[in-house]
C-alpha positions in Angstrom: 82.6 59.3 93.4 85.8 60.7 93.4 85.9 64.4 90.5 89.5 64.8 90.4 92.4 61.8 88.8 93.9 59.9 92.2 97.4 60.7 92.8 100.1 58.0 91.5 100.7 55.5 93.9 101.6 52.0 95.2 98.2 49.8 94.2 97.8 49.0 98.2 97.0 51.2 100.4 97.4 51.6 104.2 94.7 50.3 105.9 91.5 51.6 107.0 92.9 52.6 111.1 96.2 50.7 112.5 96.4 47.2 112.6 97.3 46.7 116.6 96.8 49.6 119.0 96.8 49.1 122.9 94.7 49.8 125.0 95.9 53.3 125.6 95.6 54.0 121.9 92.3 53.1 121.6 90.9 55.2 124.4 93.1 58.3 122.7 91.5 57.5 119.7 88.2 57.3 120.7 88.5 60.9 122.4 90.1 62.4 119.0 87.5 60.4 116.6 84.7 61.8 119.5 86.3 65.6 118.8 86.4 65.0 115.2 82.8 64.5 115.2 82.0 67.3 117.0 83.8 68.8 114.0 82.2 67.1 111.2 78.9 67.8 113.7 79.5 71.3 112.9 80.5 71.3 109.7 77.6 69.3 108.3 75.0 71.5 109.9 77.1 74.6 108.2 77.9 75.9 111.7 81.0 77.5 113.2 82.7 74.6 114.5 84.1 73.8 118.6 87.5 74.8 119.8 90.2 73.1 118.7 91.0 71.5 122.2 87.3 70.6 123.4 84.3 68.8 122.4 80.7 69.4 123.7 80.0 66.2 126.3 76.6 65.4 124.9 77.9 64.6 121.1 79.7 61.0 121.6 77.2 59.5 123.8 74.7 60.7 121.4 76.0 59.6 118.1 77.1 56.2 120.2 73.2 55.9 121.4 71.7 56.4 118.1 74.3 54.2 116.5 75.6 57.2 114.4 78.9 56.8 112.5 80.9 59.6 110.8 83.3 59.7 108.3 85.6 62.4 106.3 86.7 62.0 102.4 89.4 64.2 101.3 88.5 65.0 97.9 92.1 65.8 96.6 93.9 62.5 97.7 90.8 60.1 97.6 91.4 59.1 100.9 88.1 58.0 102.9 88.4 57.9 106.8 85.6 56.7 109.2 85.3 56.5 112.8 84.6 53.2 114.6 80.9 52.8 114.3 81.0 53.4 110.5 82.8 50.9 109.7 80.5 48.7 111.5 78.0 49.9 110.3 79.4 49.7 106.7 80.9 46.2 107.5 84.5 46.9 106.8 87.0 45.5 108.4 89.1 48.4 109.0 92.7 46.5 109.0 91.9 45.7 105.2 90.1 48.0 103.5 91.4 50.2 100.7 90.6 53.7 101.7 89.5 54.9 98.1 86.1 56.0 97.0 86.0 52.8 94.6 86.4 50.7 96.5 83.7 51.9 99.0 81.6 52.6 95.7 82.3 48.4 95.3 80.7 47.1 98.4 76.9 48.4 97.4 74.4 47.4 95.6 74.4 47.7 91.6 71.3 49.4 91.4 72.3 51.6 94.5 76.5 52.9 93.2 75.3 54.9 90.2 73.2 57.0 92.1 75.4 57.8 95.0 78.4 58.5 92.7 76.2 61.0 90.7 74.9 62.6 94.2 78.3 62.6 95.2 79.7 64.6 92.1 77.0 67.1 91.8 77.4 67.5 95.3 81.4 67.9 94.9 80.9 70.6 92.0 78.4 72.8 93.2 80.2 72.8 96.9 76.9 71.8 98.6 75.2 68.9 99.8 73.7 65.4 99.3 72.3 62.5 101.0 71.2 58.8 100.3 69.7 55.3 100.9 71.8 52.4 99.8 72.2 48.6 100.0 75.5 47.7 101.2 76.5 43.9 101.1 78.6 42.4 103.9 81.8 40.1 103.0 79.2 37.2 104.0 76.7 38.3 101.7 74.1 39.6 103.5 72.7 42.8 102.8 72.2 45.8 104.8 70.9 49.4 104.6 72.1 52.8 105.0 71.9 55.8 105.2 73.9 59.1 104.9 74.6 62.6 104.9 76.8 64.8 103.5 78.4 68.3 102.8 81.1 69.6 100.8 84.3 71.7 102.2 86.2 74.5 100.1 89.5 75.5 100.5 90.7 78.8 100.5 90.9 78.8 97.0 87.0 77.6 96.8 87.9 74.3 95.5 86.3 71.3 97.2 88.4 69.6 99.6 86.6 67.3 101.8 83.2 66.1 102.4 82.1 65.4 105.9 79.0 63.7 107.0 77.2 60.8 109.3 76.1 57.1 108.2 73.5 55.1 110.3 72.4 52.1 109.9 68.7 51.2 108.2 68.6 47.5 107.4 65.7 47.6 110.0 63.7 48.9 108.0 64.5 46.8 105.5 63.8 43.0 106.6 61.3 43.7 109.0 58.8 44.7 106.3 56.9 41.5 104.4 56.0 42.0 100.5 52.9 43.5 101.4 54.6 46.1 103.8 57.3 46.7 101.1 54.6 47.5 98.8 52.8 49.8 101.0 56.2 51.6 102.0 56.4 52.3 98.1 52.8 53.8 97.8 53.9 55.8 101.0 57.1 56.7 99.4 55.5 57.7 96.0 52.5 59.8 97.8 55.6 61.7 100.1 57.5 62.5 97.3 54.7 63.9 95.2 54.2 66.0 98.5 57.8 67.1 98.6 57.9 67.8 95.0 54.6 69.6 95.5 56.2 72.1 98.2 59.7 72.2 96.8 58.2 73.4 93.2 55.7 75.5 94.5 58.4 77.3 96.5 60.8 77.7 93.3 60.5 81.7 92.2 62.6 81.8 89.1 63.1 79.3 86.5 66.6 78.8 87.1 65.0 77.5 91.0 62.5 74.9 89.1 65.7 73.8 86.6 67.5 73.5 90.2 64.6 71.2 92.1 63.9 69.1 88.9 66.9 67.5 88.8 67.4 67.3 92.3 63.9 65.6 93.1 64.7 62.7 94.8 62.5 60.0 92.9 61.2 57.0 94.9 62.4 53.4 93.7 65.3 52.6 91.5 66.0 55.8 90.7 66.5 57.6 86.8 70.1 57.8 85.6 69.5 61.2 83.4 67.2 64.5 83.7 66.9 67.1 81.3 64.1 70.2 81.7 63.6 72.2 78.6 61.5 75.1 77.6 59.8 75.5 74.4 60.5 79.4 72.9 58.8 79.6 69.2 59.3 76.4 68.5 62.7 76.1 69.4 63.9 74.3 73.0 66.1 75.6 75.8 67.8 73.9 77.8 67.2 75.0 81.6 68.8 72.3 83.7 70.1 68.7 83.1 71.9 66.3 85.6 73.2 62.8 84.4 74.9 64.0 81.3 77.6 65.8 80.0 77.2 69.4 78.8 78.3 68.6 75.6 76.2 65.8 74.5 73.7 68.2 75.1 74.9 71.5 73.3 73.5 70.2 69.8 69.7 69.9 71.4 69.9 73.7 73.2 68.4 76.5 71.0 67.3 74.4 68.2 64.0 73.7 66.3 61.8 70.9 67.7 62.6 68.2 64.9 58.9 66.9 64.7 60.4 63.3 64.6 61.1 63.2 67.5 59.2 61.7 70.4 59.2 65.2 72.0 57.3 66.7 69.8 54.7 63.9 69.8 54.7 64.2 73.4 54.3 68.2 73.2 51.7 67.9 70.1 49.5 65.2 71.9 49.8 66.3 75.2 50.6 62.9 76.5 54.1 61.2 77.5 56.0 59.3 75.6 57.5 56.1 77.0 60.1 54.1 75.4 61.1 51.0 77.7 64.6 49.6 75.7 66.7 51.3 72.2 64.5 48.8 69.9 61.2 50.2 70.7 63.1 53.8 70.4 64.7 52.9 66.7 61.4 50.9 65.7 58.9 54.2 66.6 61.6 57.0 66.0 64.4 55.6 63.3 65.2 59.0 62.2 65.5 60.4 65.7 67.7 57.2 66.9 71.1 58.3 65.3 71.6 61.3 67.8 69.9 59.6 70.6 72.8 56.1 70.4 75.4 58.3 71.2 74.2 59.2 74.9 74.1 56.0 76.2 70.8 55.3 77.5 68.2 52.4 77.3 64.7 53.6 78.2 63.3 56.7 77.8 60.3 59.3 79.5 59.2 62.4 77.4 56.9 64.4 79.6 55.5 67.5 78.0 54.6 70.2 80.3 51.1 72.0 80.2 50.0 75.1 81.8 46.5 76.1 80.7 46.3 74.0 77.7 49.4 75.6 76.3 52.4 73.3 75.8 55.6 75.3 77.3 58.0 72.6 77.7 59.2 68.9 77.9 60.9 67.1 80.8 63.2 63.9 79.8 63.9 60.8 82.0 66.2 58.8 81.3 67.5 55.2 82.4 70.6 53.3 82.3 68.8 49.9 81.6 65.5 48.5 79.7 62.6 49.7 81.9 59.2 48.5 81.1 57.7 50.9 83.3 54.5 50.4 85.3 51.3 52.0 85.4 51.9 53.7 88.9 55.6 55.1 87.8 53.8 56.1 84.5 51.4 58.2 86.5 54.0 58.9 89.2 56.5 60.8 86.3 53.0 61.8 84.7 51.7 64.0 87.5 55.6 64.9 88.5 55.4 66.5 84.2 52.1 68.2 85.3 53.9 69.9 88.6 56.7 70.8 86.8 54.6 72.4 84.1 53.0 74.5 86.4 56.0 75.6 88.4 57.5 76.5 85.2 54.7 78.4 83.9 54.3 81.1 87.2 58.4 81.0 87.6 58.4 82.1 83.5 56.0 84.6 84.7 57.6 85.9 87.7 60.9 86.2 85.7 59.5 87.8 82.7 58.1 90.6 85.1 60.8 91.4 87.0 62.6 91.8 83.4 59.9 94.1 82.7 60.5 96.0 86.0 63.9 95.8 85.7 63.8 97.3 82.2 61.6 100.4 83.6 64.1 100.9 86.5 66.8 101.6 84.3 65.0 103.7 81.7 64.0 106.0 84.5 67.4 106.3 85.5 70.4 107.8 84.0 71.7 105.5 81.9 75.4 107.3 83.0 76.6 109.6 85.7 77.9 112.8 83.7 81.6 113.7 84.8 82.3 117.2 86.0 85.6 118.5 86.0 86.6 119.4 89.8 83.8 116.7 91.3 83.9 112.8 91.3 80.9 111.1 91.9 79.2 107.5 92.6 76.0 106.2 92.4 74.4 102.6 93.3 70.7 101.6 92.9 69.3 98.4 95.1 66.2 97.0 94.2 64.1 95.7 96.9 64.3 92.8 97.8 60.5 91.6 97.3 58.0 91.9 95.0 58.6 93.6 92.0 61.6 94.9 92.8 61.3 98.0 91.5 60.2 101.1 93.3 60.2 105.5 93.1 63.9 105.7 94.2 66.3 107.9 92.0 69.6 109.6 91.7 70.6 112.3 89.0 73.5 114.3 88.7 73.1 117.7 86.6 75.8 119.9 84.6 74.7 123.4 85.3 75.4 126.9 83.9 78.5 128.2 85.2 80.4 125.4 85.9 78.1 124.1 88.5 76.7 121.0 89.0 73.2 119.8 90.8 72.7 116.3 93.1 69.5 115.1 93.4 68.1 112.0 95.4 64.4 111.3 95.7 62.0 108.8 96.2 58.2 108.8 95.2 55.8 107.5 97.0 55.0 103.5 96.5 57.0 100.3 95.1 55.3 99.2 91.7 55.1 100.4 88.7 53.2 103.5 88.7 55.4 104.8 91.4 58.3 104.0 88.8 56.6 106.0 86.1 55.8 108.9 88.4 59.5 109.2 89.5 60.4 109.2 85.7 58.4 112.3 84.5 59.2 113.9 88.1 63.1 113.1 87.5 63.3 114.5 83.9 61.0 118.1 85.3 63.1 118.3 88.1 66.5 117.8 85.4 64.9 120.4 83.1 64.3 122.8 85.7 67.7 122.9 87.5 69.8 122.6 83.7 67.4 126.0 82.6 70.0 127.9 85.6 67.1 128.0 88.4 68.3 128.2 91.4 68.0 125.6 94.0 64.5 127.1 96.0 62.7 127.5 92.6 63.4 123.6 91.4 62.0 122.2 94.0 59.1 124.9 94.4 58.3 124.1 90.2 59.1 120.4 91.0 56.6 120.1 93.5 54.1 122.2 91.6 54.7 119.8 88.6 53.6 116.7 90.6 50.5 118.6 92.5 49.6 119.2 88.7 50.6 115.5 87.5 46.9 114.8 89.8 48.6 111.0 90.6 47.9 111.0 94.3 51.7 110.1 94.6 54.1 112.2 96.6 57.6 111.9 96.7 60.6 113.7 99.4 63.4 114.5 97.7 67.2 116.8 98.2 68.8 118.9 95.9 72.1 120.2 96.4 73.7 122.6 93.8 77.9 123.1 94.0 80.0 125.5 92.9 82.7 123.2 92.1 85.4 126.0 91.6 84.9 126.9 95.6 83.2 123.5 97.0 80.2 125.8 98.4 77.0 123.6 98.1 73.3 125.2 98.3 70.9 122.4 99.6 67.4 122.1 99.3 65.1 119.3 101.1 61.5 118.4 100.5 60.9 116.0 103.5 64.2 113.7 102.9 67.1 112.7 104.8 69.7 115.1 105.2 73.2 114.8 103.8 76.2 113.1 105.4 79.3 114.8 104.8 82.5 112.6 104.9 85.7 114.1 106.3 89.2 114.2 104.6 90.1 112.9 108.0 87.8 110.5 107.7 85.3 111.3 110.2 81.3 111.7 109.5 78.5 114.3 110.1 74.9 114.9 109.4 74.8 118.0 107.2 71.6 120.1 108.8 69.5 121.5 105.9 66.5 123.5 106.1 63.5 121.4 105.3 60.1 121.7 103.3 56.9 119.7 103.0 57.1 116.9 100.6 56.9 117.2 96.7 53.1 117.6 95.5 51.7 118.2 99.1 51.5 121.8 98.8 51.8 123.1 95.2 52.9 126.8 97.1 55.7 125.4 99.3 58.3 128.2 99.4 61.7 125.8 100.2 64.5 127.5 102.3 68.2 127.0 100.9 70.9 125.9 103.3 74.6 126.9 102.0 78.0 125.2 103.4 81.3 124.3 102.1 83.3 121.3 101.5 87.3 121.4 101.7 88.9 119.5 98.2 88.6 115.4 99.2 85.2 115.6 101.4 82.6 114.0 100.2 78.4 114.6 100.0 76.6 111.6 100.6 72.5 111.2 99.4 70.7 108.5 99.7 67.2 107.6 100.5 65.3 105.8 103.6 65.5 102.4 102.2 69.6 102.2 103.7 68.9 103.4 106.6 65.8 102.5 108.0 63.9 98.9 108.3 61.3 97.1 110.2 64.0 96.2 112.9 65.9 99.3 112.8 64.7 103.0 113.6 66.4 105.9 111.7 68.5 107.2 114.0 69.9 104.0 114.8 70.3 103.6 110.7 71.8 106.9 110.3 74.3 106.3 112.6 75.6 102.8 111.2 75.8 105.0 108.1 78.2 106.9 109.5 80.3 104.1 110.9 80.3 102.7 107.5 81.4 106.0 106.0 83.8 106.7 108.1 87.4 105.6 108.6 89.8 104.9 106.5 89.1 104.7 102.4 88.9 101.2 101.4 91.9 99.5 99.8 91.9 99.1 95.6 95.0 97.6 94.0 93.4 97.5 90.4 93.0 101.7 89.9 89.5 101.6 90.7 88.6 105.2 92.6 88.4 104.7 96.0 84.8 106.2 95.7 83.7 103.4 94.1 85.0 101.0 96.4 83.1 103.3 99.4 80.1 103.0 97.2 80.5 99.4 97.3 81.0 99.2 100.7 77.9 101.3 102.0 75.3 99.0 99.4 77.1 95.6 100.7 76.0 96.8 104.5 72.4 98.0 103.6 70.1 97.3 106.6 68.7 94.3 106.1 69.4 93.3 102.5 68.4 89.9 102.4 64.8 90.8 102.8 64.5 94.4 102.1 61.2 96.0 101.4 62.5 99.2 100.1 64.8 100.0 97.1 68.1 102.2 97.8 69.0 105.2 96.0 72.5 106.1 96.9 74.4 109.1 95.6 78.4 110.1 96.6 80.4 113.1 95.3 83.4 113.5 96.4 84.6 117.7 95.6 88.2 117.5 94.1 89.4 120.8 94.2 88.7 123.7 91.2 87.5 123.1 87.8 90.2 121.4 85.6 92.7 122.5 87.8 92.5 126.2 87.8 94.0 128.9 90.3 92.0 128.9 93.4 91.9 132.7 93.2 88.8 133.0 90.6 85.1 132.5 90.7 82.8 132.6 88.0 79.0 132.6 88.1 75.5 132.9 85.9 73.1 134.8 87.3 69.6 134.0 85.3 67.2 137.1 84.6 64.1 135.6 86.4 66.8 134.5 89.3 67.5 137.8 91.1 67.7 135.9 94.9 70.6 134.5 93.4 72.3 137.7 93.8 72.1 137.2 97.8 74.5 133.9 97.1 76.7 135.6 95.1 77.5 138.5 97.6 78.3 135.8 99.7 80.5 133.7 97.7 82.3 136.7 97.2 82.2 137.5 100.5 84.0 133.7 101.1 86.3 134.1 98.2 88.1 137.0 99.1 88.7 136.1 102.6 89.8 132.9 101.6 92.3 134.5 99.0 93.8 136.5 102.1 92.3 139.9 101.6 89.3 139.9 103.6 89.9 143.8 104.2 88.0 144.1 100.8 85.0 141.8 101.1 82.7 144.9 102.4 83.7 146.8 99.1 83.7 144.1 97.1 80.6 142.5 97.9 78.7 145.6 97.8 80.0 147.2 94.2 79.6 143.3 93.3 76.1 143.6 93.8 75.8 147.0 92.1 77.0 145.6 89.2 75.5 142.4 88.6 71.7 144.7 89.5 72.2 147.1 87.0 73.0 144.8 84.4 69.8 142.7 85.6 66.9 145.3 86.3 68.6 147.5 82.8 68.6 144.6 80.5 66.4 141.6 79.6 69.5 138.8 79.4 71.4 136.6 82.0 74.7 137.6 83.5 77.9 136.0 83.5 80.1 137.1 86.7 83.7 136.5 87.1 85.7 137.6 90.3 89.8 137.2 90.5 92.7 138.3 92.1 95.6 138.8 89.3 99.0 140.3 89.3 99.9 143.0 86.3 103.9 142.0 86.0 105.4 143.0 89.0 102.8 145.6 89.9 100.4 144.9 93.7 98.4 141.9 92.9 94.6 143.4 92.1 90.6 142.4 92.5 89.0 142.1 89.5 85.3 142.0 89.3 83.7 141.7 85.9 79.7 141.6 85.0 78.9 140.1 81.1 75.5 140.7 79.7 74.3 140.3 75.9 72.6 143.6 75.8 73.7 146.5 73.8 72.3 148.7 76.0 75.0 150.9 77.8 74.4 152.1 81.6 73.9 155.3 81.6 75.2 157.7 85.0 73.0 160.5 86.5 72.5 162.3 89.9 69.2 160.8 91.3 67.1 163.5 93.4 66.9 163.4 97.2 63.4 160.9 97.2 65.3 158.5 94.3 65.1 154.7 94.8 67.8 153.6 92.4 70.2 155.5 90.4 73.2 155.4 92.7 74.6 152.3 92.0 77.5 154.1 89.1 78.0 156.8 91.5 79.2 153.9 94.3 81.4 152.4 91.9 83.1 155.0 90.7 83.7 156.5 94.5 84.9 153.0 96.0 86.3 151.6 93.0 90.2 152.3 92.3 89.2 151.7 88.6 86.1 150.7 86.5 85.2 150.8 83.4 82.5 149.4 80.2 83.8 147.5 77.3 82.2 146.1 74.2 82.1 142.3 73.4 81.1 141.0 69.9 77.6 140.7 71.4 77.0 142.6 74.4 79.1 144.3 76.6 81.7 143.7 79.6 81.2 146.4 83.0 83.8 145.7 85.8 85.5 147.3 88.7 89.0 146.6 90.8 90.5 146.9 94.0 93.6 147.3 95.3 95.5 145.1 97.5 97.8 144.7 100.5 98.4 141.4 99.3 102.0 139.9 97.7 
């Protein structure tokens, strides 16, 4: 019973409670034993235990009525401890009983120890619980029954420390019952546990939950001392779960070929179980197969194969401690327990191997990595949902643009199986290829949503795109019918990011989708994510949106092993997802966090691409420039600027058929007035050409503005192309 080597010691130990106590004692020990039981209540039912200084009223008397004992074991010293009615009811005389776990293991039955201690154990190693019926015989011979209850205690280290639990006495049931009774009980007993199995099996999901009820069926009768569930794989078996023997002894049987000596394979080849009732019927039918088979230990043998639809997938092993001719109703008892198992295992093999398969999908569709920027740092976290196939339309990307610039995009297409999941893939690589070619953010999502109107797969999908300029933390957002962003504070503090919004993606293939521009300071950071965090049956999305915000907020959580505190805010939004034990929706979650300029560089530049087929992006960039220069500290020039800005960059444009490259900067020549520069790169050879337009002109001013607002321009040739730019004078140091 006891896991761990009992501590050195004197051979006798105290006894079981204090040899002589008065009258005053007793009645103080009976109100501490009658607290401790409202802690071992507690702590057996895996509730939060009483105060320290109280008991509820109603627990003594009851325990006392129902003749309910309790008891403590710490693990670590092998010290057992019981309250008054236990040891009655386990007929120990408490003035001279050895507290250990062997000696308590001593007073039952043969038959019964081995399978408490092994409950006991497995209980003890996987922290959890366990229960049993024993035979206990009293120093006068006579035998009684019981029955307990048990569960494990960790420290704070997670070790087990104690177990806690009730006894109560069931020799009742056991002399009141004639032969004939005794053999109806055992019909009863047999036709419950085929029941239990029955529920407990068809309630295991995965394999690893059939491995886990197998060997924790409770069999009726004396019960097996070893269980071993394998799978067969191409001939080969795996070992899924075993209890009753070391890992070891069974290494050399895991992953290896099905030796066709031995009685498993008949059992799988014919179909039919294999019973071998004592080691000579075993070394007389399988002499080749005996050798390996000694060294375990065991005496009588059941191979069960499992079947599901005529297919042999597997072979269950049980296993006794003695010779056990076994009967024809435990041979169909373990035959029709092989059959459950079979089929359990077949649908949980099933179940597993799809949600592989949709687990696979899910991470083909999304990025395999999260492309650094230089400037930005960003986290992402996908959730599955927490039903059915798990897998669902939710994605995250993160684009490297033109420029320096990088895009966000969160979506989420309509549906949670595998067609959504395929839909969201060809949407997420359009939507990828759209923004990389330079558009900007209105045109991917008008192309994006014209791409899945096209796609004709009655799906639909909401989604937000955010494009930054990670030299100047300005962010254009675009949303199709999604949540907006939440923007997280250096100081901590939250806010819902208002952005324009559109119809959905495939609704309406001529959606024109407005673009919302703001800026982030360096250390604020732009959180997407989809419905699935913050919205549930239980909670509407105001409600979620707000706990988003709590969670957000405050101060960064703490990281002592150089993990970016991002991360660890990643982490601690996906651990508080609404509802996570039975989510229906998967989670898309997306953080960036802007750092400051590109690789470090002086605030006082900006550098953009303005595509040929892109001229609305001309409006941004007057007002970046706009932004830049008052934030440089010489907002006197921003009308001039912005306007010879735009000259520049629309000549070069409507004049030639290639993509323009502008860079705006403040420098200082030497110890000369620190000057704006403005300079417009095109690939064209083509040279602008400056002439007086006539009184009705349109155009044809633009060179005539320049040169008159302008303290200097000029035109320079590039290896390819050419280089037009203007600058200003400052007031600035």
């Amino acid at each position: 019973m006891a896991t761990e080597p009992k501590p050195q010691g004197p051979t006798r130990r105290p006894p079981f409670r204090p040899p002589e106590q008065s009258v005053r004692e007793r009645e103080r020990g009976e109100r501490e034993r009658a607290l401790r039981g409202a802690h071992l209540a507690a702590a057996a039912r895996g509730v939060p235990t009483p105060a320290a200084d109280s008991a509820p009223e109603w627990l003594e008397p009851a325990m006392a009525a129902n003749g309910i004992g309790s008891f403590d074991w710490d693990i670590r010293s092998d010290v057992l401890e019981g309250d008054l009615r236990a040891c009655r009811i386990l007929g120990l005389d408490p003035d001279r009983f050895d507290r250990s776990s062997e000696a308590f293991l001593a007073l039952l039955h043969p038959e019964d120890a081995p399978v408490v201690r092994r409950r006991v154990e497995r209980a003890v190693a996987e922290l959890g619980q366990c229960g049993a019926y024993y035979r206990t015989v009293f120093p006068g011979g006579e035998m009684h029954a019981v029955r307990f209850r048990g569960r494990v205690l960790a420290d704070a280290q997670g070790r087990a420390s104690r177990m806690v639990g009730f006894v109560w006495d069931a020799t009742a049931e056991l002399h009141k019952r004639t032969r004939a009774d005794r053999m109806a009980v055992v019909r009863e007993e047999r036709t419950r546990f085929i029941k239990e199995a029955a529920r407990a099996l068809s309630e295991a999901v995965t394999v690893r939950d059939v491995a886990r009820v197998f060997t924790e069926l409770p069999l009726p009768g004396r019960p097996p001392d070893g269980l071993v569930l394998a799978s067969l794989e191409n001939g080969r078996l795996q070992i899924l779960g075993a209890t009753g023997y070391r890992p070891e002894s069974l290494q050399p049987y895991d992953r290896t070929p099905l030796d066709p000596r031995h009685p498993a394979s008949d059992a799988v080849r014919t179909r039919t179980p294999v019973f071998l009732a004592s080691p000579e019927e075993y070394r007389r039918r399988y002499p080749e197969a005996w050798p390996r088979v000694s060294v375990l230990g065991r005496r009588s043998w059941a191979f069960l194969p499992l079947i599901a639809g005529s297919r042999p997938i597997g072979v269950c092993l049980v296993s006794f401690d003695d010779d056990r001719d076994l009967g024809g109703d435990d041979r169909t008892l373990l035959s029709t327990l092989g059959g459950l198992v079979g089929q359990s295992l077949a649908r949980a093999r099933l179940h597993d191997a799809e949600h592989e398969l949709a687990s696979g999908l899910q991470r083909v569709m999304l990025p395999r990595r999260v492309p650094p920027v230089p400037g930005t740092t960003t986290a992402v976290r996908y959730l599955p949902a927490g039903t059915g196939l798990q897998i669902g339309g939710d994605w995250y990307d993160v684009v490297p643009l033109p420029g320096g610039h990088v895009g966000l995009v969160i979506g989420d297409v309509q549906g949670h199986d595998v067609h959504a999941a395929g839909v969201m893939g060809q949407l997420r690589i359009a939507l990828r290829a759209y923004a990389a070619e330079g558009h900007p953010p209105a045109a991917v999502m008008a192309r994006a949503s014209r791409f899945l109107a096209d796609l004709d797969t009655g799906h639909f999908a909401t989604c937000t795109y955010a494009e930054v300029n990670v030299e100047h933390g300005v962010v254009y957002a675009v949303r199709a019918g999604h949540l907006d962003p939440v923007v997280r504070r250096t100081d901590g503090s939250t806010a819902v990011q208002p952005v324009a919004g559109g119809l959905p993606l495939g609704i309406s293939p001529e959606e024109e989708y407005q673009v919302t521009r703001f800026t982030l300071d360096p250390g604020e950071v732009v959180v997407l994510t989809t419905d699935g965090l913050v919205e549930a049956r239980t909670v509407d999305l105001d409600e979620g949106m707000e706990r988003l915000r709590r969670v957000l907020g405050g101060p960064l959580p703490a990281v002592a092993d150089g993990t970016d505190p991002l991360e660890a805010l990643a982490d601690r939004i996906a651990a508080d997802a609404v509802d996570s034990a039975e989510r229906e929706d998967d989670i898309a979650l997306l953080l960036m966090r802007w750092d400051g300029p590109e690789g470090g560089l002086p605030q006082q530049r900006l550098r953009r691409r303005i595509g040929q087929a892109d001229l609305a992006r001309i409006a941004e960039l007057r007002g970046e420039i706009r932004a830049a220069v008052t934030r440089w500290g010489v907002g006197d020039l921003a009308d001039t600027a912005e306007l010879l800005a735009s000259e520049l960059v629309t000549n070069a444009l409507v004049h030639t058929d290639r993509d323009a490259m502008v860079t705006a900067r403040l420098y200082r020549d030497g110890d000369g007035p620190v000057r704006f520069r403005l300079e417009v790169e095109d690939d064209s050879d083509r040279w602008p050409t400056r002439r007086t337009p006539g009184e009705q002109a349109s155009s044809g001013r633009g060179l005539m503005l320049v040169e008159a607002l302008a303290d200097s321009w000029g035109v320079e040739p590039r290896g390819s192309g050419k280089r037009m730019w203007f600058e200003l004078g400052t007031t600035a140091d």
